[in-house]
C-alpha positions in Angstrom: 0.0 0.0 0.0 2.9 2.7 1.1 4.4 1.4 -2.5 1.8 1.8 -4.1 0.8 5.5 -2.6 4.5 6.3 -3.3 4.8 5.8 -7.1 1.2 7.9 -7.3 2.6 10.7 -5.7 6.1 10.7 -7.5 3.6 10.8 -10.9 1.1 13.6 -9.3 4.3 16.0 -8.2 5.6 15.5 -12.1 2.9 15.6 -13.7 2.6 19.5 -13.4 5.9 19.8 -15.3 4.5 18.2 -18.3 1.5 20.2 -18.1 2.9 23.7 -18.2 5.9 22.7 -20.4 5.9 25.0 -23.4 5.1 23.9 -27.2 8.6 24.3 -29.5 9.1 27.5 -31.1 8.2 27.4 -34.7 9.5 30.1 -37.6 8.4 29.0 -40.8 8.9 30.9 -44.2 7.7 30.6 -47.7 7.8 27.4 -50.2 8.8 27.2 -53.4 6.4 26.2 -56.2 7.1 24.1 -59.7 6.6 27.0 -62.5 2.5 26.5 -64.0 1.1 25.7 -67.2 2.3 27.9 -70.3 1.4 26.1 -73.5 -0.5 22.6 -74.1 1.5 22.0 -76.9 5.0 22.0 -75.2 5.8 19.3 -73.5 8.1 18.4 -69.9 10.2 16.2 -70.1 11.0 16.2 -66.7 11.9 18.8 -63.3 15.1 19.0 -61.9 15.3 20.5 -58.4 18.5 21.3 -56.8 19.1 23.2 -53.1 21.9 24.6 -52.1 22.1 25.2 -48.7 24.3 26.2 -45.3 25.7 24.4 -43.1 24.1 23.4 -40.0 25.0 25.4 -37.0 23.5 25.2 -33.3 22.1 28.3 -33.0 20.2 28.4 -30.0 16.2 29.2 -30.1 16.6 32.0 -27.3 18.4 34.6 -28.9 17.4 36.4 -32.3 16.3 33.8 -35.2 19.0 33.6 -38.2 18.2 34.1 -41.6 19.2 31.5 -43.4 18.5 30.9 -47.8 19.5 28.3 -50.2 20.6 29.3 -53.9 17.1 27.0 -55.5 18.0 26.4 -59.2 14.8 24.2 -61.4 14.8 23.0 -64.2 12.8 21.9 -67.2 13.6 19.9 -70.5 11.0 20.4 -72.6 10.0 19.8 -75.9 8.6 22.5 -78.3 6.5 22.0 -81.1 7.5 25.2 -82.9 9.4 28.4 -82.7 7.9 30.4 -79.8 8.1 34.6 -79.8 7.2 36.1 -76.4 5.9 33.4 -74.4 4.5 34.1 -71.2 5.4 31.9 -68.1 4.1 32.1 -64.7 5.9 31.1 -61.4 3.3 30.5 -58.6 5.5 31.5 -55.2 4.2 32.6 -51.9 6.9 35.0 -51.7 7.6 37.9 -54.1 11.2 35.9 -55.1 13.7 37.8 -56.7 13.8 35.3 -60.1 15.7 34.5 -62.4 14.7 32.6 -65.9 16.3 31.9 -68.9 16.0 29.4 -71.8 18.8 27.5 -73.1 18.7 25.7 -76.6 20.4 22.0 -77.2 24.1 24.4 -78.7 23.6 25.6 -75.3 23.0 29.3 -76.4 20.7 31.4 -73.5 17.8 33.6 -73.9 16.8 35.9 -71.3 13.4 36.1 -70.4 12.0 39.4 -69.2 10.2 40.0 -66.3 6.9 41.2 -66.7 5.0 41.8 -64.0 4.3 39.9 -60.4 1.0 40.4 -58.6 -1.3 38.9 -55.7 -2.9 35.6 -57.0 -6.3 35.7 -55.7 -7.9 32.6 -55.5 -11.4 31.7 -53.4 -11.1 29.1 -50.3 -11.9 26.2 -52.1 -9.1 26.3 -54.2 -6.8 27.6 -51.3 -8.1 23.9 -49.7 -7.6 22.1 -52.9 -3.9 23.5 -53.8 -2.5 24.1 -50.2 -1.9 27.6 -51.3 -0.1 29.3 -47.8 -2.8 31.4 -45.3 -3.3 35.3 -45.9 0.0 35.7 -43.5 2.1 34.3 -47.0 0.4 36.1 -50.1 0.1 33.7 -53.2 2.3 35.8 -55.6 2.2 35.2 -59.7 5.2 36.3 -61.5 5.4 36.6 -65.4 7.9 36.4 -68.1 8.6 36.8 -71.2 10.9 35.1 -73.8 11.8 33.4 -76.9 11.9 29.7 -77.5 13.2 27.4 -80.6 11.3 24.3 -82.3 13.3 21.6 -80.7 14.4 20.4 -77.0 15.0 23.0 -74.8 15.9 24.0 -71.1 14.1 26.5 -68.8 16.0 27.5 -65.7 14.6 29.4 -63.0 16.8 30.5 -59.8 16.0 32.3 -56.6 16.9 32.1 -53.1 14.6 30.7 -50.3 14.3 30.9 -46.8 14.7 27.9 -44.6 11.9 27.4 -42.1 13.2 26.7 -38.4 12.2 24.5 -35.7 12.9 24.7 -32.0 14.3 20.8 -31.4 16.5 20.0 -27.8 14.7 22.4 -25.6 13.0 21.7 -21.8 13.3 23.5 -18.1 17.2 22.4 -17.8 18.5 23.1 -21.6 17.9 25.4 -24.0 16.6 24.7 -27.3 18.3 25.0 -30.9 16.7 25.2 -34.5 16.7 22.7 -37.3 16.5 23.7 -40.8 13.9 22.3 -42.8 12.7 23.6 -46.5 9.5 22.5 -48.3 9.1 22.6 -52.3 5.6 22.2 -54.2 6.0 20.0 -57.2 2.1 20.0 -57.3 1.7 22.8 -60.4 3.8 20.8 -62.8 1.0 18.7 -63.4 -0.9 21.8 -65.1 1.7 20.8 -68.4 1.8 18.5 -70.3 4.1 15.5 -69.4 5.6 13.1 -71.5 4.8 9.3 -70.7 8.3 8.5 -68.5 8.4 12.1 -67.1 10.6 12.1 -63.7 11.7 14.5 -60.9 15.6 14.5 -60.4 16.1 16.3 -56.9 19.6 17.2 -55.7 20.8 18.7 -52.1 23.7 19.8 -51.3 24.7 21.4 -47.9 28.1 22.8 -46.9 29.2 20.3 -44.6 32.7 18.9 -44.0 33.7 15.5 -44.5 35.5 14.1 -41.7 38.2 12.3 -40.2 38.0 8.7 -38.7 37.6 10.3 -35.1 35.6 13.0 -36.1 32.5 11.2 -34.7 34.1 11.1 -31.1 33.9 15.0 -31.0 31.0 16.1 -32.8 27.6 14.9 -33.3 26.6 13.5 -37.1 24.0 15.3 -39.1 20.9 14.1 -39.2 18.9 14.4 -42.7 15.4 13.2 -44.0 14.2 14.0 -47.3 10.6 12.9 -48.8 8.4 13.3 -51.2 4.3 12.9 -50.8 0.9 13.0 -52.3 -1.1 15.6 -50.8 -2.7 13.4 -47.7 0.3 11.2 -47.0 2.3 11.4 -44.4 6.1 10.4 -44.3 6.9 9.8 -40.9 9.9 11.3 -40.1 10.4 9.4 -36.9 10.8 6.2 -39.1 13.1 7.4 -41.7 15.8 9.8 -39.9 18.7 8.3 -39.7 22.4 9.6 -38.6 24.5 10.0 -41.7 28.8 8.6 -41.4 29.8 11.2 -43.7 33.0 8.7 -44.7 29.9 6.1 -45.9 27.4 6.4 -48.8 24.3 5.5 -48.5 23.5 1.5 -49.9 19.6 1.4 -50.3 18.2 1.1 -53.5 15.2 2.5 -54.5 12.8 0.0 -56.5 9.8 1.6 -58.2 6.8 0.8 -56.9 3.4 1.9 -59.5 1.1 2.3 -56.0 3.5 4.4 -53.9 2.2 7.9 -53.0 5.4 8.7 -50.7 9.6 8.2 -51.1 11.7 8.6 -48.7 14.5 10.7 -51.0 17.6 9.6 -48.8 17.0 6.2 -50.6 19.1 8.3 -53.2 23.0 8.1 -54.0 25.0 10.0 -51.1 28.8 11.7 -51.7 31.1 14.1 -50.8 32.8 17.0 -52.9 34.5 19.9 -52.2 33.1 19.9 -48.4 29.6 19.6 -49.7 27.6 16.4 -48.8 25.5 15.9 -51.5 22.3 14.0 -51.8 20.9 12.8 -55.6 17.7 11.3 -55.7 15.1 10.1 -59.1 11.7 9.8 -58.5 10.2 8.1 -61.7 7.4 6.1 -60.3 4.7 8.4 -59.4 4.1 12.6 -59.6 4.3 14.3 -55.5 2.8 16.5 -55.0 5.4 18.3 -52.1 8.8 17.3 -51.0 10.5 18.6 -47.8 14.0 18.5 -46.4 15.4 18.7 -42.8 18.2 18.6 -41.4 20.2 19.3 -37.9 22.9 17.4 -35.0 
């Protein structure tokens, strides 16, 4: 009986601690969106994403949040039907980006395409529930250009820098908390062209991160990164898939398409080192996301 009266008052004098104990700090920022519809008569031949972004630091949550970007370059092999004079694309963002686009031909010669004009895309709450368009805090924003294309295959590159999102991780009444980085990139508008039959998403990470010596792992901690890729509705569970990476050992999973899958976990992908960048390179052939996301932290 005293036992048993002792373990229910050890629970009842904690419990309190778990009650009042603060939710993690949350600072998230804009997404980057897959460029929309232009012409039904050229068609993608596929996407390539590719984030470049900092290295992780512990910054702690308590002082003044950092603001950190990745250099974002996509892009898209299409193919034309004909020659095309001032042809109007639109790049969906919730954030008035500072863009870039250009077209580049299979001799590799560039054409500039001119900005136009950006404005608020106004859209009414069913479609906001339908696309997963950002809340009236992140204004849907739809920038134009305009450019000249040639009959034939041909590139469209688009590059901006984006804002990683932070979350407070490692924080409770004894420690202080940090952030992990984390991005999130909507592939969802690509689907507005039209594709060609084996159409695929190549997505490619690379973070500043040095590669290091047989002890290294004795004094530091490793970085931890998940990358996945969903249907709107499914949930990767990032629990299940984080793993710790040994920056001297690449990955050996293989990825085997599977026709029903509506969710990859992207670190099934090829991982090396150059240049004190880890880089992450990952094909996803089998089925169309509609969002990927990337975090990462130690």
């Amino acid at each position: 009986m005293k036992k048993s009266l002792l373990i229910f008052l050890i629970v009842l004098s904690l419990e309190p601690l778990y009650a009042n104990m603060r939710g993690p700090k949350i600072l998230p920022n804009p997404s980057g969106r897959s460029i929309v519809r232009s012409s039904e008569r050229i068609e993608v031949k596929s996407e390539s994403i590719v984030f470049q972004c900092p290295e992780f630091e512990k910054i702690h949550s308590s002082g003044k949040p950092p603001l950190l970007e990745c250099d974002v370059t996509i892009s898209y092999h299409i193919q034309s039907d004909k020659d095309y004079k001032n042809l109007e694309l639109i790049f969906v963002s919730p954030e008035s980006f500072d863009m870039n686009l250009t077209a580049k031909d299979r001799k590799g010669n560039l054409t500039n395409f001119t900005f136009k004009e950006r404005e608020i895309l106004k859209l009414e709450t069913q479609q906001e529930e339908n696309l997963q368009y950002s809340n009236e805090n992140y204004p849907i924003y739809e920038t134009s250009f305009v450019g000249n294309i040639l009959k034939d295959s041909v590139e469209i590159i688009v590059k901006y820098r984006q804002s990683l999102s932070l979350f407070e991780i490692g924080y409770g009444y004894f420690s202080t908390g940090y952030w992990r980085y984390e991005f999130t990139y909507y592939t969802y508008p690509i689907k507005d062209w039209k594709l060609s039959k084996d159409f695929f998403i190549d997505f490619r990470l690379e973070i500043m991160e040095q590669k290091p010596s047989l002890f290294s792992g004795l004094f530091e901690k490793d970085l931890n990164l998940y990358c996945g890729a969903s249907e709107f509705g499914e949930y990767f569970s990032e629990q299940d898939t984080e793993f710790a990476i040994r920056k001297k050992i690449q990955s050996t999973r293989k990825f085997e398409p599977n026709p029903n899958s509506k969710s990859i976990d992207l670190n099934s992908g090829n991982f090396t080192f150059k240049e004190d960048r880890l880089i992450l390179q990952s094909r996803i052939n089998n089925f169309l996301p509609d969002v990927l996301k990337c975090s990462y932290y130690k």
